[in-house]
py3Dmol code that shows the C-alpha trace and the ligand (Angstrom):
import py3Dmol

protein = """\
ATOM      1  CA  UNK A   1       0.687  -3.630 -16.974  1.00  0.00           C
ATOM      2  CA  UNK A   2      -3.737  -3.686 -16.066  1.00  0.00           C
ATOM      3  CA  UNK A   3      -4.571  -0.247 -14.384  1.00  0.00           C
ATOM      4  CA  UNK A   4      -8.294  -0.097 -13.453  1.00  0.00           C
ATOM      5  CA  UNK A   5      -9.490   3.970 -13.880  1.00  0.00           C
ATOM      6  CA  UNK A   6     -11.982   5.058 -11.341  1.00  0.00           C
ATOM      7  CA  UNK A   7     -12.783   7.951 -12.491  1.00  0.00           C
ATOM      8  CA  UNK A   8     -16.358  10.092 -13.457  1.00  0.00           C
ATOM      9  CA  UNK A   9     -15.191  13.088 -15.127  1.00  0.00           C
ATOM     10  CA  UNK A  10     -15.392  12.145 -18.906  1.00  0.00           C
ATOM     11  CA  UNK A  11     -12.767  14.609 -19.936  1.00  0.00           C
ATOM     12  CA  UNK A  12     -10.269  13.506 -17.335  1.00  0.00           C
ATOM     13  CA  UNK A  13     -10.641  10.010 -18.233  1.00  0.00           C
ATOM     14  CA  UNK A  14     -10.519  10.683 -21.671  1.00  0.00           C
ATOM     15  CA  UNK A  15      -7.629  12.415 -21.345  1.00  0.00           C
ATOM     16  CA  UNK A  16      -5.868   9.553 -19.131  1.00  0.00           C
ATOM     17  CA  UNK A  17      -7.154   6.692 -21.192  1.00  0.00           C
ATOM     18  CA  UNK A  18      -5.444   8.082 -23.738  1.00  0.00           C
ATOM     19  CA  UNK A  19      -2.716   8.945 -22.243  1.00  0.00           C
ATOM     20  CA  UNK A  20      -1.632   5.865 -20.599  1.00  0.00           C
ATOM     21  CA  UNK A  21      -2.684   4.073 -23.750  1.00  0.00           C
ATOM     22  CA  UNK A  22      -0.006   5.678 -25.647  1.00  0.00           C
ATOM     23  CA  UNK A  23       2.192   4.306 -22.980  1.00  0.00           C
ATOM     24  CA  UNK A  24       1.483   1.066 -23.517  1.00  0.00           C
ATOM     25  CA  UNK A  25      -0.715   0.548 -20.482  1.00  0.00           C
ATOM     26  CA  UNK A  26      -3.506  -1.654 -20.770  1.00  0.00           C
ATOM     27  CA  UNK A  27      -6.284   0.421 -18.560  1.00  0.00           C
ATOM     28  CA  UNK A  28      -9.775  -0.149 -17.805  1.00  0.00           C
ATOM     29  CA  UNK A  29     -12.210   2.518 -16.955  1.00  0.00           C
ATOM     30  CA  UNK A  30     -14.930   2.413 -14.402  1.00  0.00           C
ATOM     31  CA  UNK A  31     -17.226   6.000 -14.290  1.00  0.00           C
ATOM     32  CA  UNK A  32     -17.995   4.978 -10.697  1.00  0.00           C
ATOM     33  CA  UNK A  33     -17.639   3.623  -7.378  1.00  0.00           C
ATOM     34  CA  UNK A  34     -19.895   0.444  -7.515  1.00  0.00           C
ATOM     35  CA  UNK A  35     -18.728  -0.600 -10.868  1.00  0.00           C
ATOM     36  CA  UNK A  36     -14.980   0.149  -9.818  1.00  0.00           C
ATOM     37  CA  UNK A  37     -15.201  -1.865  -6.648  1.00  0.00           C
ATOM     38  CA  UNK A  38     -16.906  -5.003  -8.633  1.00  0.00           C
ATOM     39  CA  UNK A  39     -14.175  -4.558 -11.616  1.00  0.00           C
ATOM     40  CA  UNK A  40     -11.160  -4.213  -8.820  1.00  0.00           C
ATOM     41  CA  UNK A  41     -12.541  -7.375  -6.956  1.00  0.00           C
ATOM     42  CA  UNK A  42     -13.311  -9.179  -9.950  1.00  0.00           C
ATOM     43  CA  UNK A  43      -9.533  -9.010 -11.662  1.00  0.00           C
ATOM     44  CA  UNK A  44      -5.993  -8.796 -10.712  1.00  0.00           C
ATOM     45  CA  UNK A  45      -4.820  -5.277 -11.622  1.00  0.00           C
ATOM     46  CA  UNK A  46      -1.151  -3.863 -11.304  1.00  0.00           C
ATOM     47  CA  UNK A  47      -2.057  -0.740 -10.187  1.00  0.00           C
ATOM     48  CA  UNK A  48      -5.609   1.361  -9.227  1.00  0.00           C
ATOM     49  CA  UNK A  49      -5.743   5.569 -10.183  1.00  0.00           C
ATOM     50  CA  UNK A  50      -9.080   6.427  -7.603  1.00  0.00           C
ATOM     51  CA  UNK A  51     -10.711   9.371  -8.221  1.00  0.00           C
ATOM     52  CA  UNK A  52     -11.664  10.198  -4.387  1.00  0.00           C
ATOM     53  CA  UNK A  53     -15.033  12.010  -5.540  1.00  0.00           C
ATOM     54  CA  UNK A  54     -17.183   9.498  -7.419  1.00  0.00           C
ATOM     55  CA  UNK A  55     -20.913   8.748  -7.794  1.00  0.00           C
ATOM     56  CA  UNK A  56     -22.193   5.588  -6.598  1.00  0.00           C
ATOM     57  CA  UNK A  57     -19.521   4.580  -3.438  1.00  0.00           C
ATOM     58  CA  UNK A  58     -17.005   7.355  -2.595  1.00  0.00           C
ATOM     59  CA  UNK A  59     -12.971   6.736  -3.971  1.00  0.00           C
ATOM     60  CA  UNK A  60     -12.083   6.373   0.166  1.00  0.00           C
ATOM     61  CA  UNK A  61     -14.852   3.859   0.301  1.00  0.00           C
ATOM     62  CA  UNK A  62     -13.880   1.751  -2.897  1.00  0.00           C
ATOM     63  CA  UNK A  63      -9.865   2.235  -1.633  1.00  0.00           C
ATOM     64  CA  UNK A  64     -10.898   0.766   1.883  1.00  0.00           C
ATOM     65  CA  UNK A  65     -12.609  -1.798   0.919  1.00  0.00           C
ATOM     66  CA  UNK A  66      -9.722  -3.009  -2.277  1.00  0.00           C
ATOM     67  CA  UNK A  67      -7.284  -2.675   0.331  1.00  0.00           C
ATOM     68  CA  UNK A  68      -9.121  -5.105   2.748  1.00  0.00           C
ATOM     69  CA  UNK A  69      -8.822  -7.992   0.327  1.00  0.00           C
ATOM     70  CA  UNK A  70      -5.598  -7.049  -1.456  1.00  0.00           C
ATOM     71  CA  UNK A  71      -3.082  -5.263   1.082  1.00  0.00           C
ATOM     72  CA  UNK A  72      -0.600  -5.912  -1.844  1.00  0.00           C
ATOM     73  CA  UNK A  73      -2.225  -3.548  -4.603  1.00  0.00           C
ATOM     74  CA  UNK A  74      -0.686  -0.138  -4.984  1.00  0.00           C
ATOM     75  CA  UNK A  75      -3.334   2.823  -4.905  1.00  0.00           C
ATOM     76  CA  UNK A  76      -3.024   6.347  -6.532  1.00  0.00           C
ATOM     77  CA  UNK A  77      -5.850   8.732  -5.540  1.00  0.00           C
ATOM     78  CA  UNK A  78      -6.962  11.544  -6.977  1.00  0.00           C
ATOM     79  CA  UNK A  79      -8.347  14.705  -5.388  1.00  0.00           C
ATOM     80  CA  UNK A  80      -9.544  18.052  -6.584  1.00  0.00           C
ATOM     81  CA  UNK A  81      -9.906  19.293  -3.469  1.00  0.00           C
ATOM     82  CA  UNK A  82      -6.855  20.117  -2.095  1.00  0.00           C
ATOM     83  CA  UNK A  83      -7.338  20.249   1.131  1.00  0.00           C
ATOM     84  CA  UNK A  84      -4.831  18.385   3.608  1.00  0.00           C
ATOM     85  CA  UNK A  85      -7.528  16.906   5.501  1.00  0.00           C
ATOM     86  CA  UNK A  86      -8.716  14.666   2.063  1.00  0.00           C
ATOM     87  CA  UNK A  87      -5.431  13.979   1.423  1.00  0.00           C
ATOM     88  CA  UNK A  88      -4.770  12.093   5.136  1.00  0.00           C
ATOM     89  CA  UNK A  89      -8.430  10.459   4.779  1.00  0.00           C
ATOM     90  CA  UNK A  90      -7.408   9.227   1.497  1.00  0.00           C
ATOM     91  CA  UNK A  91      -3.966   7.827   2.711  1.00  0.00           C
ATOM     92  CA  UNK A  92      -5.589   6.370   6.268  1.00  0.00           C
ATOM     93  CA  UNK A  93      -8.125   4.659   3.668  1.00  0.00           C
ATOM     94  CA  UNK A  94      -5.144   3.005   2.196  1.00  0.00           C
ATOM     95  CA  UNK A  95      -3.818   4.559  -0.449  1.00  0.00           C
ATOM     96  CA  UNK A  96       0.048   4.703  -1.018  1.00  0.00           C
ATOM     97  CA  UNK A  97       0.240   8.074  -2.738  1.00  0.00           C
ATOM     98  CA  UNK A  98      -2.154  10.870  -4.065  1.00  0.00           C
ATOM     99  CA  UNK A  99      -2.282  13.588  -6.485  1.00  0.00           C
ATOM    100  CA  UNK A 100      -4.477  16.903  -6.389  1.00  0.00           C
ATOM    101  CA  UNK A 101      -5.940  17.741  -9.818  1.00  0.00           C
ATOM    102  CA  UNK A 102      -5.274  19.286 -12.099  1.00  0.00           C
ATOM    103  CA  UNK A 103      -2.020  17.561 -12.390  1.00  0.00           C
ATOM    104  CA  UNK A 104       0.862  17.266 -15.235  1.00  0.00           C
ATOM    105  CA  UNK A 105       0.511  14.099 -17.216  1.00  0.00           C
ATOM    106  CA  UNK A 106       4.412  13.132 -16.714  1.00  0.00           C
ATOM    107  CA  UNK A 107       4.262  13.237 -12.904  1.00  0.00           C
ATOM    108  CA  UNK A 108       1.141  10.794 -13.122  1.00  0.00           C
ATOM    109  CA  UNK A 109       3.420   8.176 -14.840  1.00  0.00           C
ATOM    110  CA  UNK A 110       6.273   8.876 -12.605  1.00  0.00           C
ATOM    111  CA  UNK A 111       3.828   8.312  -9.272  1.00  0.00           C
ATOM    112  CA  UNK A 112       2.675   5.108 -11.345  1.00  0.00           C
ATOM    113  CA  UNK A 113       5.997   3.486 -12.112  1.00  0.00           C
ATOM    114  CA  UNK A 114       7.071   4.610  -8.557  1.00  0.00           C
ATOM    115  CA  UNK A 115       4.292   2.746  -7.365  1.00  0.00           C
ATOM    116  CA  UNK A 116       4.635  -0.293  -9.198  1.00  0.00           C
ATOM    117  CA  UNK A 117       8.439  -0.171  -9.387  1.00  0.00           C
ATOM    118  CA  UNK A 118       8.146  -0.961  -5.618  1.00  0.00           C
ATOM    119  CA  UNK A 119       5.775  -3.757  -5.100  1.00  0.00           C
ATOM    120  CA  UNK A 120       8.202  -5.492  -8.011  1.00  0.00           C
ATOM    121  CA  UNK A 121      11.017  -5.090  -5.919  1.00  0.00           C
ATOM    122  CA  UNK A 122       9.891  -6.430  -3.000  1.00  0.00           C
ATOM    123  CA  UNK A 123      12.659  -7.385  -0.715  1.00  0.00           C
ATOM    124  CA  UNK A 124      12.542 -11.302  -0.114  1.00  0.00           C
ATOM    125  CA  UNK A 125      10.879 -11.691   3.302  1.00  0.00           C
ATOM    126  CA  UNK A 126      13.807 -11.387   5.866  1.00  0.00           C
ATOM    127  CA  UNK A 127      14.122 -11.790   9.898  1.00  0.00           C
ATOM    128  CA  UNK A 128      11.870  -9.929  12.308  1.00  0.00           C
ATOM    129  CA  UNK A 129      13.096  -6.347  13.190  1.00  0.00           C
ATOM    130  CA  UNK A 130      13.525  -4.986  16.819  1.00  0.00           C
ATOM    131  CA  UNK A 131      13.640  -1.812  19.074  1.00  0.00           C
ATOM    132  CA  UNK A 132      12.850  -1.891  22.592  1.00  0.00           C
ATOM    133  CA  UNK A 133       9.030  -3.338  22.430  1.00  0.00           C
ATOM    134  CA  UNK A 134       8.370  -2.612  19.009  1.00  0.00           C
ATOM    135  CA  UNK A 135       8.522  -5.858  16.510  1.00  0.00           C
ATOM    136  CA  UNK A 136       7.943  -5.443  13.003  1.00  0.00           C
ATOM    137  CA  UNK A 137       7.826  -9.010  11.015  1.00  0.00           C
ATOM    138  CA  UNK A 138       8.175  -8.530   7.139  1.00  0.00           C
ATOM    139  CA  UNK A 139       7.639 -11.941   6.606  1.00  0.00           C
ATOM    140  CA  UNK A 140       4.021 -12.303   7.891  1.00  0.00           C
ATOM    141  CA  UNK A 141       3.749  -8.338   7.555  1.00  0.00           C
ATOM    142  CA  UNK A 142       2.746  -7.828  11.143  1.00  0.00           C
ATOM    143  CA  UNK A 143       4.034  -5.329  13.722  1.00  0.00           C
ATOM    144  CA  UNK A 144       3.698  -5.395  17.291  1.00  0.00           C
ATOM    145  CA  UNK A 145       4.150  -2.983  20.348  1.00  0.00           C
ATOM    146  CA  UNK A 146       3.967  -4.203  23.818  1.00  0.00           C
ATOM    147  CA  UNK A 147       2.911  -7.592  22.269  1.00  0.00           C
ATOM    148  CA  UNK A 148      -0.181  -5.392  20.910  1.00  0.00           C
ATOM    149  CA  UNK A 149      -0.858  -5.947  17.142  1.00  0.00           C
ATOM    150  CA  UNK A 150      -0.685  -2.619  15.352  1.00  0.00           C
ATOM    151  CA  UNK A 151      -2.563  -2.278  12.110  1.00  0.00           C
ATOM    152  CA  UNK A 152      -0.452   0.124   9.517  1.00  0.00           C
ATOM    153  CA  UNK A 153      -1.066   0.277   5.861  1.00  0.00           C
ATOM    154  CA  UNK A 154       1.063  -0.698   3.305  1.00  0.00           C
ATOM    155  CA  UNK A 155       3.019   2.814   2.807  1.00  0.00           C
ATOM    156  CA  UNK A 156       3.038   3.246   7.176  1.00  0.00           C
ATOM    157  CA  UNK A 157       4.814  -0.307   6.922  1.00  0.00           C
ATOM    158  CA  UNK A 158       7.168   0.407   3.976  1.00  0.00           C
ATOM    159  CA  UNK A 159       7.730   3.402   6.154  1.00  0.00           C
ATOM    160  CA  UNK A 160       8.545   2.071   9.505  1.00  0.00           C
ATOM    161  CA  UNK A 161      10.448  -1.059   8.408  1.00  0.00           C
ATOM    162  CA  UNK A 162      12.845   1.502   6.579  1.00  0.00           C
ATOM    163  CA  UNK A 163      13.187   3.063   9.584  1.00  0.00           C
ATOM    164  CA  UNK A 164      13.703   0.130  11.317  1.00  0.00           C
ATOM    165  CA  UNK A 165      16.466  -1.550   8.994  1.00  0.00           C
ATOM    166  CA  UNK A 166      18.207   2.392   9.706  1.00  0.00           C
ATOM    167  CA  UNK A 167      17.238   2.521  13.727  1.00  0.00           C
ATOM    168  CA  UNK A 168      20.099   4.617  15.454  1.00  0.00           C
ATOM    169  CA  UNK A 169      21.206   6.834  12.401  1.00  0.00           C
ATOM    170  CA  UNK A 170      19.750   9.868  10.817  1.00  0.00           C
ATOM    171  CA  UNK A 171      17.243   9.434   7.960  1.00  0.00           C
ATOM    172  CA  UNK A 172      16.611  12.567   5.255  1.00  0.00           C
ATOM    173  CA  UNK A 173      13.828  13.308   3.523  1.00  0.00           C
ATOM    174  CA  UNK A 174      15.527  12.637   0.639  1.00  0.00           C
ATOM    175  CA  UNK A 175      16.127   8.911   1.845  1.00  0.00           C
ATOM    176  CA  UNK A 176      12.523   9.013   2.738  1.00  0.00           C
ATOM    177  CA  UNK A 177      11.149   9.575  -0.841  1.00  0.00           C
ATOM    178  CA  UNK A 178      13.935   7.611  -2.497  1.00  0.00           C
ATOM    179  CA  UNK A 179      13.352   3.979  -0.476  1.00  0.00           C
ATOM    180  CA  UNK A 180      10.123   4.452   0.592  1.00  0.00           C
ATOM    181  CA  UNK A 181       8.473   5.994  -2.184  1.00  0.00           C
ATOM    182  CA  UNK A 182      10.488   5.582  -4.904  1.00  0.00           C
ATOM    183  CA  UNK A 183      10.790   8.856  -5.753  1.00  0.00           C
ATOM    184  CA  UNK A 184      14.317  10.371  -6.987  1.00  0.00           C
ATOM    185  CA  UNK A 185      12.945  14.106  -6.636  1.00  0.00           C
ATOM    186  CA  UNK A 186      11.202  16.072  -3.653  1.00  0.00           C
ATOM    187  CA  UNK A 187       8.017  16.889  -4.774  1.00  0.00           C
ATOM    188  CA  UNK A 188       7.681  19.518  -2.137  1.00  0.00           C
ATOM    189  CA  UNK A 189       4.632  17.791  -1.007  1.00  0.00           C
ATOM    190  CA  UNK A 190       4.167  17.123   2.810  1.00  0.00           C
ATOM    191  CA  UNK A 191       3.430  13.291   2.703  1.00  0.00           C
ATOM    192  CA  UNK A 192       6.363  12.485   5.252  1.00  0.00           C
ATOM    193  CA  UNK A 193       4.950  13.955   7.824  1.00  0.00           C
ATOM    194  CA  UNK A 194       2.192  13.176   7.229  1.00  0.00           C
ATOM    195  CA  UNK A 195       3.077   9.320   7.377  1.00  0.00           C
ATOM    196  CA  UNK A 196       5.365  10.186  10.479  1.00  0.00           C
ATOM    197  CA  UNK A 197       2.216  11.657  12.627  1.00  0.00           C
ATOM    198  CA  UNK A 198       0.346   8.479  11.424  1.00  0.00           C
ATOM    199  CA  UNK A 199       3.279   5.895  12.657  1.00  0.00           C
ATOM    200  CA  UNK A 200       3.902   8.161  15.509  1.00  0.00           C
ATOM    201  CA  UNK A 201       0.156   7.752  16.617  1.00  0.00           C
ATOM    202  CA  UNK A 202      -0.138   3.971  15.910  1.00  0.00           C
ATOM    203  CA  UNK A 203       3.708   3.164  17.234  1.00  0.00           C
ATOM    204  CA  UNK A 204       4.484   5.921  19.821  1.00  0.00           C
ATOM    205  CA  UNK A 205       1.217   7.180  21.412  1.00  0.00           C
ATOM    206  CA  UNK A 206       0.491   5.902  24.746  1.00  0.00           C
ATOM    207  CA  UNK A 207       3.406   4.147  24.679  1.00  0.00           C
ATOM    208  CA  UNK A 208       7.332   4.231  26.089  1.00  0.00           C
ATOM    209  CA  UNK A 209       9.744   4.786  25.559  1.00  0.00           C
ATOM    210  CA  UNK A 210       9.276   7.091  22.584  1.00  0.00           C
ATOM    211  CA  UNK A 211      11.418   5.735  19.258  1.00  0.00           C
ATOM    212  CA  UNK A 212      10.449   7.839  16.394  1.00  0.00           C
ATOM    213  CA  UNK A 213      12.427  11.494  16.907  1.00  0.00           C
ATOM    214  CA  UNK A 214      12.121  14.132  14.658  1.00  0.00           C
ATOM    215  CA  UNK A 215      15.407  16.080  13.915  1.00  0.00           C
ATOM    216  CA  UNK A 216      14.386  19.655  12.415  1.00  0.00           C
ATOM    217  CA  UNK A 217      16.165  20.087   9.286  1.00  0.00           C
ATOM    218  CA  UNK A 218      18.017  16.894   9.294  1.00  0.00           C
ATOM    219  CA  UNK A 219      15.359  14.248   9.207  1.00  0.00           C
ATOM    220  CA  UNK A 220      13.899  11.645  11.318  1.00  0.00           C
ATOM    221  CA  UNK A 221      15.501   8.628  13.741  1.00  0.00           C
ATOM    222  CA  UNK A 222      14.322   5.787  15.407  1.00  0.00           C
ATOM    223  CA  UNK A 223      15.918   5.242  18.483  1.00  0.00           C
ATOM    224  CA  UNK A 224      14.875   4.447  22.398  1.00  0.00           C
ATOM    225  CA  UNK A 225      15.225   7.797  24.173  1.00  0.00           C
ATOM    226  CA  UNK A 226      12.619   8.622  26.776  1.00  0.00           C
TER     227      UNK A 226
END
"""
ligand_1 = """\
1
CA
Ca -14.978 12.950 -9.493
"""
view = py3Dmol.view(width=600, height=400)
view.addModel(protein, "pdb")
view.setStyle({"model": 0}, {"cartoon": {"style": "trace"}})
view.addModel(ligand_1, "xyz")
view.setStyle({"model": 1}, {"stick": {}})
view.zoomTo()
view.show()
């Protein structure tokens, strides 16, 4: 296990280095965004931790730009700010999950092996998926509306192929976090919705009929209703 650090604050990355060291993770440290960039294009890594406010090239910048070349690469930002806004940019820039500083050391590792838990169990690439206009290939990793290629992210197309493989029955939260981000535990965080608005823009908007519903209190379905 290779995790490249992108991170400036020397205390926090002392504290991580150590940290995952003691783990038994093999981690490299870059103290900004240039020199993270150059380290995450110039080796295979299992897993990035992105500070999001960095000297040099910004942690979105260095996360868009991984994620370009490697749409395979799981991405855990950081933030201090807190703010819901930095948390979408930094999942629209491609990251699959986030955590606001500070943050307890054990729910680092559990976002980490979450993260990398996932990409190693990778279902084998299976038929295409359908509903009404809306094709989502996991084979070649493409999704279409209306014969219109849709761009998602990795997490939007973890997301929506889950839904997919479920259209026409109720999906929880709790089914959310356990399949889709390999969490066993709500974290009381808001990332579903936050990844529903996303699909719902990329899938839904401007389109019909409408397939992703939102049931309050119950969870989420896919289905053609107009
Ligand atoms: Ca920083």
């Amino acid at each position: 296990m290779r995790i490249l650090l992108v991170e400036d604050e020397p205390a926090v990355a002392a504290f991580l280095l150590r940290g995952l060291g003691e783990q038994g993770y093999a981690v490299d440290l870059a103290a900004d965004g240039l020199l993270g960039l150059h380290r995450a294009q110039s080796a295979p890594y299992d897993c990035l931790i992105l500070d999001q406010l960095l000297p040099g090239l910004s942690g979105l910048e260095v996360c868009r730009q991984v994620r370009a070349r490697d749409p395979g690469v799981p991405i855990l930002m950081l933030t201090a700010l807190g703010e819901t806004d930095d948390k979408i940019r930094g999942l629209d820039a491609g990251a699959d999950d986030y955590l606001v500083k500070p943050f307890a050391f054990e729910e680092l590792l559990a976002r980490l092996r979450a993260l990398v838990r996932r990409r190693a169990e990778a279902p084998a690439p299976a038929a295409p998926l359908r509903l009404a206009d809306l094709t989502l290939d996991p084979a070649a990793k493409r999704v279409e509306r209306a014969g219109q290629a849709v761009q998602l992210t990795a997490r939007e197309f973890s997301l929506l192929e889950y839904l997919l493989r479920n259209q026409g029955r109720v999906v929880s939260r709790a089914d959310l976090l356990e399949y889709v981000w390999g969490l066993d535990f709500d974290t009381g965080s808001n990332v579903i919705d936050v990844y529903i608005n996303f699909l719902r823009k990329k899938v839904d908007k401007g389109f019909e009929p409408r397939l992703i519903h939102t049931l309050v209190g119950m969870g989420y379905v896919l289905k053609i209703e107009n």
